[in-house]
C-alpha positions as CSV (number, residue, x, y, z in Angstrom):
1,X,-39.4,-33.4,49.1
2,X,-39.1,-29.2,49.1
3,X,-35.6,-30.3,49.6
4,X,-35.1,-32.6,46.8
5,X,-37.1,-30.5,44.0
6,X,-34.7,-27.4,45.3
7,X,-31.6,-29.4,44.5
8,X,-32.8,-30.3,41.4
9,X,-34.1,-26.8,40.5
10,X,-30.7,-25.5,41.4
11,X,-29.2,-27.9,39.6
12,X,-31.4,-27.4,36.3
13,X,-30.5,-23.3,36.8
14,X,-26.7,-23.8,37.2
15,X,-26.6,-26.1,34.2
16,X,-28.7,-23.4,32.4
17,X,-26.5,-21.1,33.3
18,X,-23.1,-23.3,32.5
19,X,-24.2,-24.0,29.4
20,X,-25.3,-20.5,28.4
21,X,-22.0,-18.9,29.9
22,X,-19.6,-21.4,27.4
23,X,-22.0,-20.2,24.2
24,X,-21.3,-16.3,25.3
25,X,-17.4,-17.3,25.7
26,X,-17.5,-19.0,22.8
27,X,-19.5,-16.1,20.8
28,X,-17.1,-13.7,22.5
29,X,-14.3,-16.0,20.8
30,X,-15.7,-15.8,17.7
31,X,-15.7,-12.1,17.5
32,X,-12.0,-12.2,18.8
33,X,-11.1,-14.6,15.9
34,X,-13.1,-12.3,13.1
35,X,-11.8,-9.2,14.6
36,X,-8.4,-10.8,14.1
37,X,-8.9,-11.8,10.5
38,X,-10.3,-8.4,9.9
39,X,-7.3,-6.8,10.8
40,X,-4.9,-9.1,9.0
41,X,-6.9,-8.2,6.0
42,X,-7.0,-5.0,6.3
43,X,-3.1,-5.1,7.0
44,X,-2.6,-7.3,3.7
45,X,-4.4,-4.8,1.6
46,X,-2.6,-1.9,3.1
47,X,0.7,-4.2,2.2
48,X,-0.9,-4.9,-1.4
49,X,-1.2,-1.3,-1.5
50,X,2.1,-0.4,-0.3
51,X,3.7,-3.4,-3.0
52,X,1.7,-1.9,-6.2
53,X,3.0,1.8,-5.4
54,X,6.3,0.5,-5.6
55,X,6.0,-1.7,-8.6
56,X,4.8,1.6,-10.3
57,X,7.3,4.1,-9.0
58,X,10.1,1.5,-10.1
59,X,8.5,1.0,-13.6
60,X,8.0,4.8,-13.7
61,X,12.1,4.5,-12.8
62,X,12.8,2.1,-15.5
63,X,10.9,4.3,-18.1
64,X,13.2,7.5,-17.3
65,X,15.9,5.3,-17.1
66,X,15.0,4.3,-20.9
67,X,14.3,7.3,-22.2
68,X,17.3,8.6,-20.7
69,X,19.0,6.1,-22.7
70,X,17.5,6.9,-26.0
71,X,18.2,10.9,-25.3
72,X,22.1,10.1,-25.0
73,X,22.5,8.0,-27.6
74,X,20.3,10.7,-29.8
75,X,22.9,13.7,-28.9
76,X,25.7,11.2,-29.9
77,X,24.6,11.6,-33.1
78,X,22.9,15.2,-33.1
79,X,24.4,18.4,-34.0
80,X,24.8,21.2,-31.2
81,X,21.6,23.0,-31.7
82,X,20.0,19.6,-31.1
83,X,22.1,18.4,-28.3
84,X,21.6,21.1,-26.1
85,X,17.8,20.5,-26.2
86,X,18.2,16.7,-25.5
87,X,20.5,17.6,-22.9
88,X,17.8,19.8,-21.0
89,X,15.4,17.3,-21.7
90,X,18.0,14.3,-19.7
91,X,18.3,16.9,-16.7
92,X,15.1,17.1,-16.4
93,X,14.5,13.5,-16.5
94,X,17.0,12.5,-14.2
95,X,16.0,15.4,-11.6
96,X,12.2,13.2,-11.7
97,X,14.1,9.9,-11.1
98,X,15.9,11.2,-8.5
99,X,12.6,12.6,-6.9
100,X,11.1,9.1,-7.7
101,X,13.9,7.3,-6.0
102,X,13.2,9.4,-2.9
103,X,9.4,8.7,-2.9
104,X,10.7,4.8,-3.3
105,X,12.3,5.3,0.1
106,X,10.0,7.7,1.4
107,X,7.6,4.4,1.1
108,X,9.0,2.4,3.4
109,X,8.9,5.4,5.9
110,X,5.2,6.6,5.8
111,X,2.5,5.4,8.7
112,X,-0.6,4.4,8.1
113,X,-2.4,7.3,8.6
114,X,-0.5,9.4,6.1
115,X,-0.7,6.5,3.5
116,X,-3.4,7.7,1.1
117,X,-2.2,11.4,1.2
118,X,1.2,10.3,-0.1
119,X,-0.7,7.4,-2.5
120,X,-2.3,10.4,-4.1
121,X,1.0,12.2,-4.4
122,X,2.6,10.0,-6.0
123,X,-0.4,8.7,-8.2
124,X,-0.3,12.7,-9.4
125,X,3.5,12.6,-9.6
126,X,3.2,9.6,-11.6
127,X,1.0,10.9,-13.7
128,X,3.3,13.9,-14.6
129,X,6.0,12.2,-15.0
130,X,4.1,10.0,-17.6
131,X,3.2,13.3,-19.3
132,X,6.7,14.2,-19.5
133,X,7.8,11.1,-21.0
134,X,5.2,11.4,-24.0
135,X,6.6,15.0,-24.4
136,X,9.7,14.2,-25.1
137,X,8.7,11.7,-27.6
C-alpha cells in the first residue's frame, strides 16, 4: 500500500511538474515572440523615419530645383544690375542642393545610433534652407 500511494504521489508530482514546465516554455515563448515583434517595430519606425527624411530632403531638392528655375528664366529677361543678384542668389541655391544631395546619401550611410543627431541636422538644415527659399521670393 506505502508502495502504491508513493507511485501515485510521484506520479501526481511529475505531472505537476510536466505540466508547469510546458506553461514556463510556453511563457518563455511568448516573451520571445513579443520581444520579436518589438523589435520589428521598432525597426519599421526607424525605417518610417529614415523614408520621411528622404521624402523631405528630396522635396526640399525639388523646391531649389524650382526656384532655380524661375531665377534663370528671371535673368533672361533682367538687366545686368539685376542679373548679377539673381545669379548670387542661383549659386547659393545650387551650393544647398548639392549639400542636400549629399545628406540624401549620407542617409543611407548613418547607424542607428547616430540617427537622431543627423535627423536633427537636417530638420535644422531644412529649415534654413526653407528660409532661404522665402528670401529670395
Amino acid at each position: 500500500m506505502k508502495k502504491i500511494s508513493f507511485f501515485a504521489s510521484f506520479i501526481i508530482f511529475s505531472s505537476m511538474l510536466y505540466f508547469t514546465a510546458c506553461q514556463q516554455n510556453s511563457d518563455t515563448n511568448d516573451v520571445s515572440e513579443n520581444l520579436e515583434e518589438a523589435g520589428e517595430s521598432v525597426a519599421d519606425a526607424f525605417r518610417s523615419d529614415r523614408e520621411e527624411l528622404k521624402a523631405d530632403l528630396e522635396d526640399a531638392r525639388d523646391k531649389i530645383n524650382a526656384r532655380i528655375a524661375e531665377l534663370n528664366k528671371q535673368m533672361q529677361d533682367a538687366g545686368a544690375d539685376v542679373e548679377s543678384t539673381l545669379s548670387k542668389q542661383v549659386e547659393k541655391l545650387e551650393s544647398q542642393r548639392v549639400a542636400v544631395e549629399k545628406q540624401i546619401t549620407k542617409l543611407g550611410e548613418v547607424i542607428d545610433s547616430n540617427f537622431e543627431r543627423f535627423k536633427t541636422n537636417v530638420k535644422e538644415a531644412l529649415e534654413e534652407i526653407d528660409q532661404e527659399l522665402k528670401d529670395t521670393f
